[in-house]
MARZALO-748060 format. One record per residue (C-alpha): residue number from 1; residue in three letters; x negated, y negated, z. Coordinates in Angstrom, 1 decimal. Last residue first. Layout:
# MARZALO-748060
<pt NUM 'Ala' <X Y Z>>;
...
This chain:
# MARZALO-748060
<pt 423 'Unk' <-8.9 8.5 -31.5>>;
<pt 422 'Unk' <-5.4 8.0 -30.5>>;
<pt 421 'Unk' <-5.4 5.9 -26.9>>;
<pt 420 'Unk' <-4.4 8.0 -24.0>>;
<pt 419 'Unk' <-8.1 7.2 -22.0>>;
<pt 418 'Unk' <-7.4 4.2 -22.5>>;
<pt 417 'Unk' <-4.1 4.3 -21.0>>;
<pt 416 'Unk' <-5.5 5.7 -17.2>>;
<pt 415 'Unk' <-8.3 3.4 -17.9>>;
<pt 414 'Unk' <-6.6 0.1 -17.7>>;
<pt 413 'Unk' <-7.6 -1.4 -21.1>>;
<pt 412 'Unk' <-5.2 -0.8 -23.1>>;
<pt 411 'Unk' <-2.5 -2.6 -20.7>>;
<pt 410 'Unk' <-3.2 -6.4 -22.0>>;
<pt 409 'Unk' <-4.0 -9.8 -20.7>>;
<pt 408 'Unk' <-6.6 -8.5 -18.4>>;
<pt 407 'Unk' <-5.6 -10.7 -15.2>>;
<pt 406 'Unk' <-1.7 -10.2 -16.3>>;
<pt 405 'Unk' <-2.4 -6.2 -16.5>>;
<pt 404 'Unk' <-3.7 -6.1 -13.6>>;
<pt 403 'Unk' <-0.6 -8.4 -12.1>>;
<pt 402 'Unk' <1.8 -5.5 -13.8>>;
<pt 401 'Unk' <-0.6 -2.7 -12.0>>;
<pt 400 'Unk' <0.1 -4.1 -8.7>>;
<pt 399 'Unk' <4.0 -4.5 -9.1>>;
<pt 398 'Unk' <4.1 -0.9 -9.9>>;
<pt 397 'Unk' <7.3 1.0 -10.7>>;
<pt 396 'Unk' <8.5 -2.0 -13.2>>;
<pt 395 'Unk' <12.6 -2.9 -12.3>>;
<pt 394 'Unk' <14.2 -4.9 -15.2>>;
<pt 393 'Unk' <17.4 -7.6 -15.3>>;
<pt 392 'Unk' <18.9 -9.2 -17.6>>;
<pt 391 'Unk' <20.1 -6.1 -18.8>>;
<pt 390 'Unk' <22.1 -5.1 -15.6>>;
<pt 389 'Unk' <22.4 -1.6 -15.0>>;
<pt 388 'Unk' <20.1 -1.5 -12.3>>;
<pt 387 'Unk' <20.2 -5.3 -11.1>>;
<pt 386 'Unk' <24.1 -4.6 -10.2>>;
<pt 385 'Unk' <23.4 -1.5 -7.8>>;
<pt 384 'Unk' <20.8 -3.7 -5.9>>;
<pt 383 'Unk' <22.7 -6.8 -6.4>>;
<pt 382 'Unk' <25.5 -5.1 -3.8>>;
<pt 381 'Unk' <22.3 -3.3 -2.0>>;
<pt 380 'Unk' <20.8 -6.3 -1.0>>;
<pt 379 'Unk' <18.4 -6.2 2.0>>;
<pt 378 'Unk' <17.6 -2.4 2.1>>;
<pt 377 'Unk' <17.6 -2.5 -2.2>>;
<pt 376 'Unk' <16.4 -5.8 -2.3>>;
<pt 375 'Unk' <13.5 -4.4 0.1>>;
<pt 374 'Unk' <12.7 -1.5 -1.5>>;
<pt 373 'Unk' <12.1 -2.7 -4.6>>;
<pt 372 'Unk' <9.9 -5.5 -3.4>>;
<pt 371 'Unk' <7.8 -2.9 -1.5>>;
<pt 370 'Unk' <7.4 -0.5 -4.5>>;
<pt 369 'Unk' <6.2 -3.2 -6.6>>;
<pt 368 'Unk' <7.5 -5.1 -9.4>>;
<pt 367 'Unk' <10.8 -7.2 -10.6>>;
<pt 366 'Unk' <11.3 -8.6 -13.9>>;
<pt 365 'Unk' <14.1 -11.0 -14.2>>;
<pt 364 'Unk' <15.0 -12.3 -17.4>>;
<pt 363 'Unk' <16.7 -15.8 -16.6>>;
<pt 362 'Unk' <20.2 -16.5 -17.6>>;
<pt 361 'Unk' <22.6 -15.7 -15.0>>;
<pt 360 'Unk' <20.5 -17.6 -12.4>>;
<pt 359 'Unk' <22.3 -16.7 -9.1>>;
<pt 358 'Unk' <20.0 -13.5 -8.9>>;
<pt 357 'Unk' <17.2 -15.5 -8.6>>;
<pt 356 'Unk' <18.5 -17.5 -5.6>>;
<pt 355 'Unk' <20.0 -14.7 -4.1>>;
<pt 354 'Unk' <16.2 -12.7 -4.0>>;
<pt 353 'Unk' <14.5 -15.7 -2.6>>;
<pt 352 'Unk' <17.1 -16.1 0.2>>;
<pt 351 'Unk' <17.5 -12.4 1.0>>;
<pt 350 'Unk' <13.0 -12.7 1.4>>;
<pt 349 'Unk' <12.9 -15.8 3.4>>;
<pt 348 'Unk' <15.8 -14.3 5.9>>;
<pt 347 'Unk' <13.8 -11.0 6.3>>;
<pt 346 'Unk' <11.9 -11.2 9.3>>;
<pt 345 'Unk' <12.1 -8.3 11.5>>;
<pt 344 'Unk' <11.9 -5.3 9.3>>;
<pt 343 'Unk' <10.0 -6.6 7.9>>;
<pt 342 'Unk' <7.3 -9.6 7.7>>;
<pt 341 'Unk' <9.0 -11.9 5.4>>;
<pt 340 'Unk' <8.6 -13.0 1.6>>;
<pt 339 'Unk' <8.7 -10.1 0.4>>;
<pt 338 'Unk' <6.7 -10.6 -3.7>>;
<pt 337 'Unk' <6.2 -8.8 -6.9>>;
<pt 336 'Unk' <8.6 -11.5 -8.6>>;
<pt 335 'Unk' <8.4 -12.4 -12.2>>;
<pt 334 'Unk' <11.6 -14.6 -13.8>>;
<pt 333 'Unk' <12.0 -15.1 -17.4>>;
<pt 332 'Unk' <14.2 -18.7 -18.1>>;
<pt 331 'Unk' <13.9 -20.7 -15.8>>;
<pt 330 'Unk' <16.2 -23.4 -15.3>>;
<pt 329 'Unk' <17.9 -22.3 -12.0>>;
<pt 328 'Unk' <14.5 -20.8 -10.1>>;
<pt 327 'Unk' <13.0 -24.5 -10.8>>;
<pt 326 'Unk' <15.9 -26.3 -10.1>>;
<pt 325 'Unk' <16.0 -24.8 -6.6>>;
<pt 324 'Unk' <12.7 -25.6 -5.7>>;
<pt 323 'Unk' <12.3 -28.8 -6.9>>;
<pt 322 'Unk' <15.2 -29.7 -4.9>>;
<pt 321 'Unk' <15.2 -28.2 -1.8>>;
<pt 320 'Unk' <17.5 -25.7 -1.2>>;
<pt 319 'Unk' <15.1 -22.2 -1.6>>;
<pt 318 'Unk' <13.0 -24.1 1.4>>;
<pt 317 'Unk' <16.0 -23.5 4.0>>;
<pt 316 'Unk' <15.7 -20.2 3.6>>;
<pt 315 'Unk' <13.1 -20.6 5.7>>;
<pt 314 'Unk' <9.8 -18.5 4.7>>;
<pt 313 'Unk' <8.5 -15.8 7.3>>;
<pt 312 'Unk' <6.0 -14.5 9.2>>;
<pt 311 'Unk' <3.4 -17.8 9.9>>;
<pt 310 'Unk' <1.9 -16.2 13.0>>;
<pt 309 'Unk' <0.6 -18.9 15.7>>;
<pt 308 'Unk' <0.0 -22.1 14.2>>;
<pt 307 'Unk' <-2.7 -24.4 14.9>>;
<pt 306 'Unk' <-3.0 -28.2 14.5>>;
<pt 305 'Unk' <-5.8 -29.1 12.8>>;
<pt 304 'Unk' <-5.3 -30.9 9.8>>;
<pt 303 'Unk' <-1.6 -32.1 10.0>>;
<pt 302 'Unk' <1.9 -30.6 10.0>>;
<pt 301 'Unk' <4.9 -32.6 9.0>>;
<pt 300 'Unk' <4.8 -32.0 5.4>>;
<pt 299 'Unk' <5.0 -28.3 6.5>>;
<pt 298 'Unk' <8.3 -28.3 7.8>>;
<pt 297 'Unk' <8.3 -25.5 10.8>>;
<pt 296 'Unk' <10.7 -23.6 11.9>>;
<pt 295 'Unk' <10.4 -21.5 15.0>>;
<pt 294 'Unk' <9.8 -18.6 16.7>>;
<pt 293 'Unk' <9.9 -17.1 20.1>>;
<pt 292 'Unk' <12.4 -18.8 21.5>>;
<pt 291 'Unk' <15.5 -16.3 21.0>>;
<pt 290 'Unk' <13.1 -12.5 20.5>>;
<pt 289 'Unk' <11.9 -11.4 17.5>>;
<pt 288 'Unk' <9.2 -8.8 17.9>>;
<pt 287 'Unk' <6.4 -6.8 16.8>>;
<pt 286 'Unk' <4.5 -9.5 15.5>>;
<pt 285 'Unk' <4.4 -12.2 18.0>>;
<pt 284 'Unk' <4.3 -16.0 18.8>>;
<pt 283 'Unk' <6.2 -16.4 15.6>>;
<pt 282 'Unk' <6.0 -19.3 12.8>>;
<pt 281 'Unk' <8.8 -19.5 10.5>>;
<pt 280 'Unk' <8.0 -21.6 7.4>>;
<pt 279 'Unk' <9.7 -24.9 5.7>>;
<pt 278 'Unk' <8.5 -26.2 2.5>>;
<pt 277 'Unk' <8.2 -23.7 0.0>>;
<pt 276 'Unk' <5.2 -25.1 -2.2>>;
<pt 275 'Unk' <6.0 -24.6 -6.1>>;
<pt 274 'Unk' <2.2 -24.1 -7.4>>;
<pt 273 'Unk' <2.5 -25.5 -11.1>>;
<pt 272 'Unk' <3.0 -29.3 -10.6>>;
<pt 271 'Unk' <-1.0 -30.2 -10.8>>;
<pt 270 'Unk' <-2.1 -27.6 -12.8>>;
<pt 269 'Unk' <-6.2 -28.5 -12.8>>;
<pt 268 'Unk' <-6.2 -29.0 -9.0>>;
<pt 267 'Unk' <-5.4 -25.3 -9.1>>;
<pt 266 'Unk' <-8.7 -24.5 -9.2>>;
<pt 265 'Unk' <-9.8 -26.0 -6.2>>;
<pt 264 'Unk' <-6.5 -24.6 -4.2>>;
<pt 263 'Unk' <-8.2 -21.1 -5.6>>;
<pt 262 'Unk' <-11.6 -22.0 -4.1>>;
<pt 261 'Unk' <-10.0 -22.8 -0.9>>;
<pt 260 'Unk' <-7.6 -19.6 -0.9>>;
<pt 259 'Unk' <-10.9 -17.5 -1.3>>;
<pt 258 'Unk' <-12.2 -19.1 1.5>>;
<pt 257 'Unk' <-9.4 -18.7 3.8>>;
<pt 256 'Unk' <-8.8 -15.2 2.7>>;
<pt 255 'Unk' <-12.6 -14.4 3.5>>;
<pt 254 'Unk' <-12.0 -16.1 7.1>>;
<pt 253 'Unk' <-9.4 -14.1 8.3>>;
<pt 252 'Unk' <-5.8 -16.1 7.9>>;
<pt 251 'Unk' <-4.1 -14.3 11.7>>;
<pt 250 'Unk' <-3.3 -17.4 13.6>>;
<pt 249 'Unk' <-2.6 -20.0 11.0>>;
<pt 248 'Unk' <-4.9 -23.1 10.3>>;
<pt 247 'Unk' <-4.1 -27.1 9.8>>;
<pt 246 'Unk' <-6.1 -28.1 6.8>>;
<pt 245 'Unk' <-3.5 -28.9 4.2>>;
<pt 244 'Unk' <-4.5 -27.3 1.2>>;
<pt 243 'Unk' <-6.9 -24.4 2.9>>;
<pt 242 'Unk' <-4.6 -24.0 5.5>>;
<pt 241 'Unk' <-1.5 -23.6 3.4>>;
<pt 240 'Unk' <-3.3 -21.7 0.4>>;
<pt 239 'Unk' <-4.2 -18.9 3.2>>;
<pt 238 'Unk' <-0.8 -19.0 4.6>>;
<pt 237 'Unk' <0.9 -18.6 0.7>>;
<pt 236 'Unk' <-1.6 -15.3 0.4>>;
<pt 235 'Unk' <-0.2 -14.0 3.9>>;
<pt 234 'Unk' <3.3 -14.0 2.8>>;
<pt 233 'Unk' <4.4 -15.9 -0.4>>;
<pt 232 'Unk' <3.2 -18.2 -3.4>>;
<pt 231 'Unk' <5.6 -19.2 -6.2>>;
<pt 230 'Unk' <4.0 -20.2 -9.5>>;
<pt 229 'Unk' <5.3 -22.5 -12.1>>;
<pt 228 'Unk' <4.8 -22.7 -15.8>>;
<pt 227 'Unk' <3.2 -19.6 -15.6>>;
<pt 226 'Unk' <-0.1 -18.3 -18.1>>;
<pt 225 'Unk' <-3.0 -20.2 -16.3>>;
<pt 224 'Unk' <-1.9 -19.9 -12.5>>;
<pt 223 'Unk' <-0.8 -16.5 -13.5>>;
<pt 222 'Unk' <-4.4 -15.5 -14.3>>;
<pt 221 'Unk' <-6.1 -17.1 -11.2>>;
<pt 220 'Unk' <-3.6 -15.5 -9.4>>;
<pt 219 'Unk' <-4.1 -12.2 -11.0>>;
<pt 218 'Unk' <-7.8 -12.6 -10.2>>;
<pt 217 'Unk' <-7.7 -13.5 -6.6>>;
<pt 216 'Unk' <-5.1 -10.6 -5.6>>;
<pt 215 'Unk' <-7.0 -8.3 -3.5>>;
<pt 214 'Unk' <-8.8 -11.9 -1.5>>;
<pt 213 'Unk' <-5.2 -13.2 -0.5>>;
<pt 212 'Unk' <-4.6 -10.2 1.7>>;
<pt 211 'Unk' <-1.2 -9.4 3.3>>;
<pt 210 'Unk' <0.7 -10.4 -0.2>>;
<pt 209 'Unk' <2.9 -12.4 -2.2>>;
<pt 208 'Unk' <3.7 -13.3 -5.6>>;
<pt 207 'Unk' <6.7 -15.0 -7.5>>;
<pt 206 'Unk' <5.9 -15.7 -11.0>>;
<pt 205 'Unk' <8.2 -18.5 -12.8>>;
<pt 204 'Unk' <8.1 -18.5 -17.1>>;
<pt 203 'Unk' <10.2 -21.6 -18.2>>;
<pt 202 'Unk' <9.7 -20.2 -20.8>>;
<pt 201 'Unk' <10.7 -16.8 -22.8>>;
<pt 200 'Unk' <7.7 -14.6 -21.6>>;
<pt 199 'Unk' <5.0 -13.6 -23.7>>;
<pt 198 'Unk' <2.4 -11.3 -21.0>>;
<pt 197 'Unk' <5.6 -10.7 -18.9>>;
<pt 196 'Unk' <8.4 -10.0 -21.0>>;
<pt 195 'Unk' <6.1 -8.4 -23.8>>;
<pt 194 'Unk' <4.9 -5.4 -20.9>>;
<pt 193 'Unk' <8.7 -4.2 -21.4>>;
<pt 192 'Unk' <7.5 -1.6 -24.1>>;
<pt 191 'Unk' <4.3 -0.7 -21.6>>;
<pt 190 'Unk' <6.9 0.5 -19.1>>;
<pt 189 'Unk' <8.6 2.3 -21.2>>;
<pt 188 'Unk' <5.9 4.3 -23.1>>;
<pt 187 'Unk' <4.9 5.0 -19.6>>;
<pt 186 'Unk' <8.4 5.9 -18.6>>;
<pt 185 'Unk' <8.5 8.7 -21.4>>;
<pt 184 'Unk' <5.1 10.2 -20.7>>;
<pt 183 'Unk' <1.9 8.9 -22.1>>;
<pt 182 'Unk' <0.0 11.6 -23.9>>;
<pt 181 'Unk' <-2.4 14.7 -23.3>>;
<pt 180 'Unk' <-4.3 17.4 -25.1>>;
<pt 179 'Unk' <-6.3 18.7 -22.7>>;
<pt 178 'Unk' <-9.8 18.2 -21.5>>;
<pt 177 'Unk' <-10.8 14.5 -20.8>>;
<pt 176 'Unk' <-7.1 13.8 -20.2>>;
<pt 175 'Unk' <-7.3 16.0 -17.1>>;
<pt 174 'Unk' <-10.2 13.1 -16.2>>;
<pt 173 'Unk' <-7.9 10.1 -15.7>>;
<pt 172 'Unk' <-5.1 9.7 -13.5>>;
<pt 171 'Unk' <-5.8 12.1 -11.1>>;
<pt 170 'Unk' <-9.5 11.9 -11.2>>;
<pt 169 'Unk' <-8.5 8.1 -10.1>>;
<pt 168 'Unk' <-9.4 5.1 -12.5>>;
<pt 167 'Unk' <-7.0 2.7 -10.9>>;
<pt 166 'Unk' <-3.4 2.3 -12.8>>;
<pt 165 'Unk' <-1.3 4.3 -11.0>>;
<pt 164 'Unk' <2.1 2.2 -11.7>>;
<pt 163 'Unk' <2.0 3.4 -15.1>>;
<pt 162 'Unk' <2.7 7.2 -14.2>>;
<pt 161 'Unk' <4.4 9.2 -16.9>>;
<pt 160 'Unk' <0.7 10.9 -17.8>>;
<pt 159 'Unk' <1.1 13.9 -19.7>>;
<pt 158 'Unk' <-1.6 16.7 -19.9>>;
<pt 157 'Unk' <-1.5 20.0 -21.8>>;
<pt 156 'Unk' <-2.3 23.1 -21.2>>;
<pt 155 'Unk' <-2.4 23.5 -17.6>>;
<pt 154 'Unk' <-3.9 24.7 -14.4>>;
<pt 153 'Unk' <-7.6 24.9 -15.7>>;
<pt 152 'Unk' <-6.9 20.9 -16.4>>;
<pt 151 'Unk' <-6.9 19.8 -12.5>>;
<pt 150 'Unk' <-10.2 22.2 -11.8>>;
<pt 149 'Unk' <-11.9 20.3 -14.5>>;
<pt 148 'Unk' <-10.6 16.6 -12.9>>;
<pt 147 'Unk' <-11.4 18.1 -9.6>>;
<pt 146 'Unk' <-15.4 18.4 -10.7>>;
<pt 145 'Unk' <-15.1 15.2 -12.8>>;
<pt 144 'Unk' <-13.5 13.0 -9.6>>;
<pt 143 'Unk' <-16.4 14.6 -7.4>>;
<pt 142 'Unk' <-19.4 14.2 -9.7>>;
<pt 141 'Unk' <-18.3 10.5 -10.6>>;
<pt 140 'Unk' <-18.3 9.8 -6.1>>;
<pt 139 'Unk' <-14.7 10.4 -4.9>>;
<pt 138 'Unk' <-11.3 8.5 -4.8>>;
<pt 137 'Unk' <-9.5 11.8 -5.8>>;
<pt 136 'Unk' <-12.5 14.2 -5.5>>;
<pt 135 'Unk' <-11.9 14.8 -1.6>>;
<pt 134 'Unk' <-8.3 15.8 -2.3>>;
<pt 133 'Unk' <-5.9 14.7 0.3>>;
<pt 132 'Unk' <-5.2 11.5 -2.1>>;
<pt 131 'Unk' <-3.6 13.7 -5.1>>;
<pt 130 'Unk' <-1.2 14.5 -2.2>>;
<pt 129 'Unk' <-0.5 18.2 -2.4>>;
<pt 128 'Unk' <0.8 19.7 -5.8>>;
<pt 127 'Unk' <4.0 20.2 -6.9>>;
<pt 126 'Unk' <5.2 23.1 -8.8>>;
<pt 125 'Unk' <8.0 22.8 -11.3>>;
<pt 124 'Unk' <10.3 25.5 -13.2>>;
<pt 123 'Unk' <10.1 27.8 -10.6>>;
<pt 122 'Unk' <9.9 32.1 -11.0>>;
<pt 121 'Unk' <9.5 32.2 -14.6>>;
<pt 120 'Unk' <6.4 34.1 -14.2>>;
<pt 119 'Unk' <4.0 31.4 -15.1>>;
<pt 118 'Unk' <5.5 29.4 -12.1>>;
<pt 117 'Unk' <4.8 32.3 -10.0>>;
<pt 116 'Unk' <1.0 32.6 -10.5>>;
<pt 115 'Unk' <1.2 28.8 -9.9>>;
<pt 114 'Unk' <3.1 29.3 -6.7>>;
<pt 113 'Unk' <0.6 32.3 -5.5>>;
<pt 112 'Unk' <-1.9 29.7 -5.7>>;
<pt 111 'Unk' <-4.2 27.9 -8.5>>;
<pt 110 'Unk' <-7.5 26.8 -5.8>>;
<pt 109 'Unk' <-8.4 23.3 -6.3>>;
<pt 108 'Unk' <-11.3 22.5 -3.6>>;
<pt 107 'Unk' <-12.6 19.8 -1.3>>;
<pt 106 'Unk' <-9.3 19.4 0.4>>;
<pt 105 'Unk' <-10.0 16.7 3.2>>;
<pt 104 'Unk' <-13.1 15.1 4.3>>;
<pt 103 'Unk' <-11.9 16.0 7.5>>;
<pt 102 'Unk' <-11.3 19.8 7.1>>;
<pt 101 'Unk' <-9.5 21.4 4.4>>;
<pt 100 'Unk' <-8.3 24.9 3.2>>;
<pt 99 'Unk' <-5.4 24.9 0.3>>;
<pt 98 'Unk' <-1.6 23.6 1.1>>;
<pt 97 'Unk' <0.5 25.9 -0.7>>;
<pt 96 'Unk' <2.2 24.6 -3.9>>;
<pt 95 'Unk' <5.4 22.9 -3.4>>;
<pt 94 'Unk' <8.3 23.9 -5.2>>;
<pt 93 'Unk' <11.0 23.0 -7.8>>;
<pt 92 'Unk' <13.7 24.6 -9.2>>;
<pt 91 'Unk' <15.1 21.3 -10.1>>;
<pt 90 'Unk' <18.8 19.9 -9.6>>;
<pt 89 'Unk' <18.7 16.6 -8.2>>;
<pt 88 'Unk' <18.7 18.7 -4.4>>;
<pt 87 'Unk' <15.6 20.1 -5.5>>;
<pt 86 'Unk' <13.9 17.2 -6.6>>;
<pt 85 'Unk' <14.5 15.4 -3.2>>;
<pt 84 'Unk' <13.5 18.7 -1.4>>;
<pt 83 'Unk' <10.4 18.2 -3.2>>;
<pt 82 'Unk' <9.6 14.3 -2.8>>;
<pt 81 'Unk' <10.2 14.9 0.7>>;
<pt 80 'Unk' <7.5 17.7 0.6>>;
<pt 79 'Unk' <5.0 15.2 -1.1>>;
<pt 78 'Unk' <3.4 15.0 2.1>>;
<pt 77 'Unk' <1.9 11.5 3.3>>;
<pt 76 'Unk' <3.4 11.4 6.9>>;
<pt 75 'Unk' <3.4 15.3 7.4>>;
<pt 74 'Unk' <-0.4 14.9 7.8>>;
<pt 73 'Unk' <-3.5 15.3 5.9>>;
<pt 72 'Unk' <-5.9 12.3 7.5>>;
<pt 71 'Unk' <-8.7 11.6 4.7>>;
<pt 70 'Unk' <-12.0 10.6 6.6>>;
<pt 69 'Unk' <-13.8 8.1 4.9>>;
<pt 68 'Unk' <-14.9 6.3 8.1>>;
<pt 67 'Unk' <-14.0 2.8 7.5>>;
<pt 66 'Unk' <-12.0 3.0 4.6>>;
<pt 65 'Unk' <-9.8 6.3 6.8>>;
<pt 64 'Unk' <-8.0 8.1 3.7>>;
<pt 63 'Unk' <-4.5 9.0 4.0>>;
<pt 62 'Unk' <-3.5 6.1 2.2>>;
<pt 61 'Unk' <0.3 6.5 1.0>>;
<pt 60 'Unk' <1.5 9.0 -1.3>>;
<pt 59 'Unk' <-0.5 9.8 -4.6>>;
<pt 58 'Unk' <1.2 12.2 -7.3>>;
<pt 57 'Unk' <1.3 15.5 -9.2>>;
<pt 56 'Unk' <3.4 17.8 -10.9>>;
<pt 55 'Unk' <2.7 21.4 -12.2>>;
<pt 54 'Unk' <5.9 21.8 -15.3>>;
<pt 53 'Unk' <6.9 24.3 -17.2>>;
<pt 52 'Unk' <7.7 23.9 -20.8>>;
<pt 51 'Unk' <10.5 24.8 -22.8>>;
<pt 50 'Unk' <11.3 22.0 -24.9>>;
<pt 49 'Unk' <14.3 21.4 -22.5>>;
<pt 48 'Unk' <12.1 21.2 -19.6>>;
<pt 47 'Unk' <10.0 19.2 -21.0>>;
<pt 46 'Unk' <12.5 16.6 -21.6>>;
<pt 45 'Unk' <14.0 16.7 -18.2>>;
<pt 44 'Unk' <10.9 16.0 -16.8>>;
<pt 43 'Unk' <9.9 12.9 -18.6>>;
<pt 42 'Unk' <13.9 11.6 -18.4>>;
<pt 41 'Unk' <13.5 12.4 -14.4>>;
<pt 40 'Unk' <10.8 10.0 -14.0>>;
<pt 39 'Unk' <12.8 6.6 -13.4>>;
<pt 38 'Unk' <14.6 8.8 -10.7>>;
<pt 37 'Unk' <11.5 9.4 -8.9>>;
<pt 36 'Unk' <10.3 5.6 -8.8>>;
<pt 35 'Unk' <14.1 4.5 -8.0>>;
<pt 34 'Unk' <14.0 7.0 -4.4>>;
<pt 33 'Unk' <13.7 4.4 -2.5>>;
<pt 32 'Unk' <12.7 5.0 1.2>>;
<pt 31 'Unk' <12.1 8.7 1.1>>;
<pt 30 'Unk' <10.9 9.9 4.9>>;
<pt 29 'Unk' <7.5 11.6 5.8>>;
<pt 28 'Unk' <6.1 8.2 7.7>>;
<pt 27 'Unk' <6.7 6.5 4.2>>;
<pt 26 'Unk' <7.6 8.0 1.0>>;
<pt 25 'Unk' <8.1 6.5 -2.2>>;
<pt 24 'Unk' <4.2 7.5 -3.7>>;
<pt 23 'Unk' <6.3 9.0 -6.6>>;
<pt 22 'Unk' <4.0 7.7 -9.3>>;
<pt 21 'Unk' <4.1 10.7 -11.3>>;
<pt 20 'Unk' <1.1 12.6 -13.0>>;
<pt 19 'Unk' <2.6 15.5 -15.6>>;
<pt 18 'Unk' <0.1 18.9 -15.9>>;
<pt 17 'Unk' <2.4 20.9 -18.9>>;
<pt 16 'Unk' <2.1 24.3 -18.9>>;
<pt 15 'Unk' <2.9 25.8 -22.7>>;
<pt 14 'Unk' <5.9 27.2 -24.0>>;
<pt 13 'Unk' <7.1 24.6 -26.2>>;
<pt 12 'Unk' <4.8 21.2 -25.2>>;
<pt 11 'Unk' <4.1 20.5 -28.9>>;
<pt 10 'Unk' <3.0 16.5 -28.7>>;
<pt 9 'Unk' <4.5 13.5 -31.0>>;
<pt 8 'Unk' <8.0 13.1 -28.4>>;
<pt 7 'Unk' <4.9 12.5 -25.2>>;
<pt 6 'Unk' <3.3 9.9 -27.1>>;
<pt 5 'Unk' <0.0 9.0 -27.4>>;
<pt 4 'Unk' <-0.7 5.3 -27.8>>;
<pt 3 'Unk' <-2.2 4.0 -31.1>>;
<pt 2 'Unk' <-3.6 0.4 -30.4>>;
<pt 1 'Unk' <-1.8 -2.9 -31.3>>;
């Protein structure tokens, strides 16, 4: 196993310590679920005592336009919430002045007063802007290294505590490139619990979902392999439908729908594997749920071509059918990075799913994915409260980076660890 750098093994006593969170928790400028920041605290806390000061950084949201590659700086993806969250938890923590920008958003690092005043003694932490307001975030090479330098002139040493970050960001990967750095304490954590999932205690059952199916083609393919059974959900499962069955959804674009076929070819070699939920909720409309204007449907009773409007929901009627139900009940590690329903509206498919596998005493369950989180948490809060100090159960901060990780059977070779790895 390789050599990780660890955050106990490096001297932090006096010195400015750059630390890159994952608290990308905030949508339209509010904190849904605050789990991500509190799993962070240890990291911080640490340093703190060892007498280091602390610049923080983290992602929230997409502020950049993939069409236009304009990044939108707005009050939606500040890190302010994130702020007043740490400072009510205790911290003297600030956020560092917003630097000049224009459309292709913050093009340069400048230190700040707040920086000046962190060396002082004045704060304990300074948080900078969205990493994702900076043009060299998701840049070209020459724009990642040049904000990557600028990152490490802030700091002395670099500690990365944010495994659910796992694309090759200048964030995540080029203040490593100049300062002594190492994995922070939830890192280490994360990549401890890693065994569950890549050598689980079988009957191993994934449960994954998704709004594309053509972003998750690899970890499928993986999990396919490695599961004993595999749970589809949201728009992914409506891809497989049409291209198993042949009727078609209103909404499946045609990459998904050809992806999904080549996947339904491939899983013709694990017959048994793909537990199908049987009944789905079709809606004439997104934005609302009004009496009439959706229905059940049982899939065995649809044919090729007939059309669906939009498929936003599972039945909880599926998680009683008999395969179904027996499989969540005699596994043994459970894997869900998965809502089954489109919320706010449609959320009976996604309380069913999360019941069923908390009614299996037995089972590891492994949950991952800010959106899956949240939604037990919204949905649930009584299991909520019980998963967290429950030890059959475990909460990852990044679903996406966990099916990465399944696709490349191992962390060391996401390059935000890599680059952490003792010479």
């Amino acid at each position: 196993m390789p050599d990780l750098a660890l955050l106990k093994d490096l001297d932090v006593k006096g010195k400015i310590a750059l630390v890159r969170v994952d608290h990308n928790v905030v949508k339209k400028g509010k904190i849904i679920d605050p789990y991500r920041i509190d799993a962070s605290l240890p990291t911080l806390r640490y340093l703190l005592q060892e007498g280091a000061r602390i610049i923080l950084m983290s992602h929230v949201g997409r502020p950049r336009d993939k069409k236009t590659g304009e990044i939108k700086i707005s009050d939606d993806t500040s890190i302010e919430p994130v702020v007043a969250y740490l400072r009510e938890a205790g911290f003297n923590a600030v956020a560092m002045t917003l630097p000049d920008y224009d459309a292709n958003g913050i093009s340069k690092l400048k230190g700040g007063k707040e920086i000046k005043e962190l060396k002082a003694g004045k704060y304990d932490i300074v948080y900078l802007p969205n990493t994702r307001w900076f043009t060299g975030e998701e840049g070209d090479e020459k724009e990642k290294k040049a904000l990557g330098k600028q990152l490490a002139a802030l700091a002395d040493v670099f500690v990365n505590d944010a495994f659910g970050s796992w694309q090759p960001h200048a964030s995540t990967i080029e203040p490593a490139r100049h300062l002594p750095s190492c994995a922070g304490f939830l890192m280490e954590k994360e990549i401890s619990h890693l065994n569950d999932v890549l050598k689980p205690a079988r009957p191993f059952v994934a449960v994954v979902a998704g709004s594309k199916f053509d972003t998750k083609i690899e970890p499928l393919y993986a999990l396919l392999e490695k599961a004993d059974f595999l749970v589809l959900g949201g728009v992914i499962y409506n891809a497989y439908l049409c291209a198993r069955y042949g009727f078609m959804i209103k909404g499946v674009s045609e990459e998904d729908l050809e992806a999904a076929a080549e996947f339904v070819e491939f899983s013709k070699r694990y017959r048994g594997k793909i537990v199908e939920l049987q009944y789905i909720v079709e809606s004439d409309s997104l934005d609302s749920k009004k009496k009439g204007s959706y229905r059940t449907h049982d899939i065995k009773a649809l044919g090729k071509g007939d059309f669906l409007n939009y498929v936003l929901d599972i039945d909880p009627r599926s998680f009683l059918e008999k395969k179904t139900k027996k499989t969540f009940a005699k596994a043994n590690t459970i894997f869900v990075n998965a809502v089954m329903g489109l919320t706010p509206l449609f959320t009976e498919g996604t309380i069913a799913l999360d019941e069923t596998i908390h009614a299996n005493n037995r089972a590891r369950k492994l949950f991952g994915g800010g959106d899956t989180l949240q939604e037990l948490n919204t949905l649930l809060p009584e299991i909520y409260q019980q998963a967290l100090i429950n030890q059959r159960y475990y909460f990852f901060t990044g679903g996406g980076t966990i099916l990465k990780v399944i696709s490349e059977k191992s962390p060391y070779g996401l390059e935000p660890v890599k680059v952490l790895l003792k010479p």
